[in-house]
N, C-alpha and C positions, 0 to 999 in steps of 0.2 A: 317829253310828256311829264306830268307833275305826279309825282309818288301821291300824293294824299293833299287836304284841303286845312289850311289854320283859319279860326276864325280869331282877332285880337279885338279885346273889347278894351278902350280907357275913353275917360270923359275929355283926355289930355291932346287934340290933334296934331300937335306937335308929337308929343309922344306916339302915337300911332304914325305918322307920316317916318319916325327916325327907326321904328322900330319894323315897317315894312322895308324900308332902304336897309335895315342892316341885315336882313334875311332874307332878300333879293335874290341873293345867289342860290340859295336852296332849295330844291325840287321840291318843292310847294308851294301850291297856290296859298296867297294871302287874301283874306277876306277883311275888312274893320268895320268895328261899330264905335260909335262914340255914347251908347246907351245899351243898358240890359235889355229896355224894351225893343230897340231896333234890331240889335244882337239874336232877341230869341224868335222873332220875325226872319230874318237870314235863317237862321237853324231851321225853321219850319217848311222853307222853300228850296234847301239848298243842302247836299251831304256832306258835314264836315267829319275832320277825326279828329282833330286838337282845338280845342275852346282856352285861350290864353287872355286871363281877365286880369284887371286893377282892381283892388279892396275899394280904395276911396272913391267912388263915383258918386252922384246928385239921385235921390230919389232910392236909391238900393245900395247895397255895400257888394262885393265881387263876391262874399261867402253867401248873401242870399240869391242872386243871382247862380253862382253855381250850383248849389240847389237844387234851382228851375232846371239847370240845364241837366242834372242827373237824373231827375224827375222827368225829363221829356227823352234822355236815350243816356241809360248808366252804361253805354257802351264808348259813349266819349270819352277822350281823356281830356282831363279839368288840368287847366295848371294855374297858381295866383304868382303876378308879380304885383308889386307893393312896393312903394317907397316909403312908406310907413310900417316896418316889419315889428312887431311884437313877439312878444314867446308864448302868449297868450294866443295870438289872432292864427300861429301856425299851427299850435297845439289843436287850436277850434276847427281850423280847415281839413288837417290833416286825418285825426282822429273821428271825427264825423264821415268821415269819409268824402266829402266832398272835392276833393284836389287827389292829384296823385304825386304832384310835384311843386314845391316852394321856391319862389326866385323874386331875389330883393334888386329893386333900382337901385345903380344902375347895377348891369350884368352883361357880362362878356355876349353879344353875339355869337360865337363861336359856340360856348359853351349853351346858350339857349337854341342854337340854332340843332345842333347835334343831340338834344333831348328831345327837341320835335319829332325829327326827324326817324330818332329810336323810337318816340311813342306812335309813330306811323307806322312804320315797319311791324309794331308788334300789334296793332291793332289788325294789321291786315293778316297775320301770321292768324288770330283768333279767331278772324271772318273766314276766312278758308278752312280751319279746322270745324269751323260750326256747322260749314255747307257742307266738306266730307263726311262729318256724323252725321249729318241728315239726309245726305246722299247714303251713304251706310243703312242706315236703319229702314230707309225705304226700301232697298233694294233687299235687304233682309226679309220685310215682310211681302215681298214681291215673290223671293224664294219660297217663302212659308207659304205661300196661298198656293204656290203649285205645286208645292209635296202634297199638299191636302186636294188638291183638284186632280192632278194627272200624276201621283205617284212612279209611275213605270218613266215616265223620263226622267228621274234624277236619279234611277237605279243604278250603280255604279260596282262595279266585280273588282275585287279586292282578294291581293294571295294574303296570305297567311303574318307577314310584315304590315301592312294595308296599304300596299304599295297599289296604286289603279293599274288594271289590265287591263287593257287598249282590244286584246285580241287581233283578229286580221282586219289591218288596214286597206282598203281600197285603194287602187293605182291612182285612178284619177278621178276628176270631180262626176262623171257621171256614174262611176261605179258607187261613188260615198252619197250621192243623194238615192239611189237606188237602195244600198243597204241602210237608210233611214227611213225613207220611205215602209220597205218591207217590216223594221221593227218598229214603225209606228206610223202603222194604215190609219189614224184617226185624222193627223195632221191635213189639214187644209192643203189643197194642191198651190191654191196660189200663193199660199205665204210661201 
């Protein structure tokens, strides 16, 4: 099963056909576009985590295009390879914010395949922590709406360390729904 999705955009299909063969081997699905337009079309139908663009393409350059694509979900990770690298064009990409990672034609496979693949990983590391805080926060105010509604069930007895005192536990389950029942005759029988 594929960890995460690349999308690679160049105007060059040779370059896009050598560049899916040499990242073939890596748990991720490869997507290609041979245009920004087609590229942001895929994006809009289709979940990626790596957007891996060319600078020089027909019609847009790889820093306007990435852009659009930060513009359409700053959650992607941008990366530019170029075969045309300037100190100027990485200055532009990088400090705009628009990339997260620079890599000049040619380049090691190896070496691009294994930054993918890290910026998969840490994307999905982000998307889980985002859902836990928001799983958190709800469930927070799930608690807070029932301290405020039924107070007496979250009462809890505490010795003097505020250690929780359990008190007499019931043997078995019909004894423990019984001494629940009894300290809270409100509860619905059927729940």
């Amino acid at each position: 099963m594929a960890i995460g999705k690349l999308l690679i955009v160049d105007d060059e299909p040779r370059v896009l056909s050598g560049l899916r063969r040499s990242l073939a081997r890596h748990d991720f699905e490869i997507a290609t576009s041979e245009s920004a337009v087609d590229a942001l079309r895929l994006l809009e139908s289709d979940d990626f985590d790596v957007v891996l663009s060319d600078n020089d393409m027909p019609g847009t350059t790889g820093t306007e295009f990435l852009r659009q694509v930060r513009d359409f979900d700053a959650s992607l990770v941008r990366f530019m390879l170029t075969g045309k690298a300037t100190l100027d064009l990485a200055i532009e990409a990088i400090n705009s914010g628009l990339i997260h990672r620079f890599f000049t034609k040619p380049t090691t496979p190896l070496e691009l395949g294994f930054e993918i693949a890290e910026a998969i990983s840490q994307r999905a590391l982000l998307s889980g922590s985002r859902k836990l805080l928001w799983e958190y926060r709800k469930q927070a105010a799930e608690l807070e709406q029932l301290k405020r509604g039924q107070p007496e069930m979250l009462k809890v007895d505490r010795d003097e360390t505020g250690a929780v005192l359990l008190g007499d536990i019931p043997a078995d389950c019909t004894e423990f729904l019984k001494a629940l029942q009894d300290q809270f005759p409100d509860l619905d029988e059927a729940s």
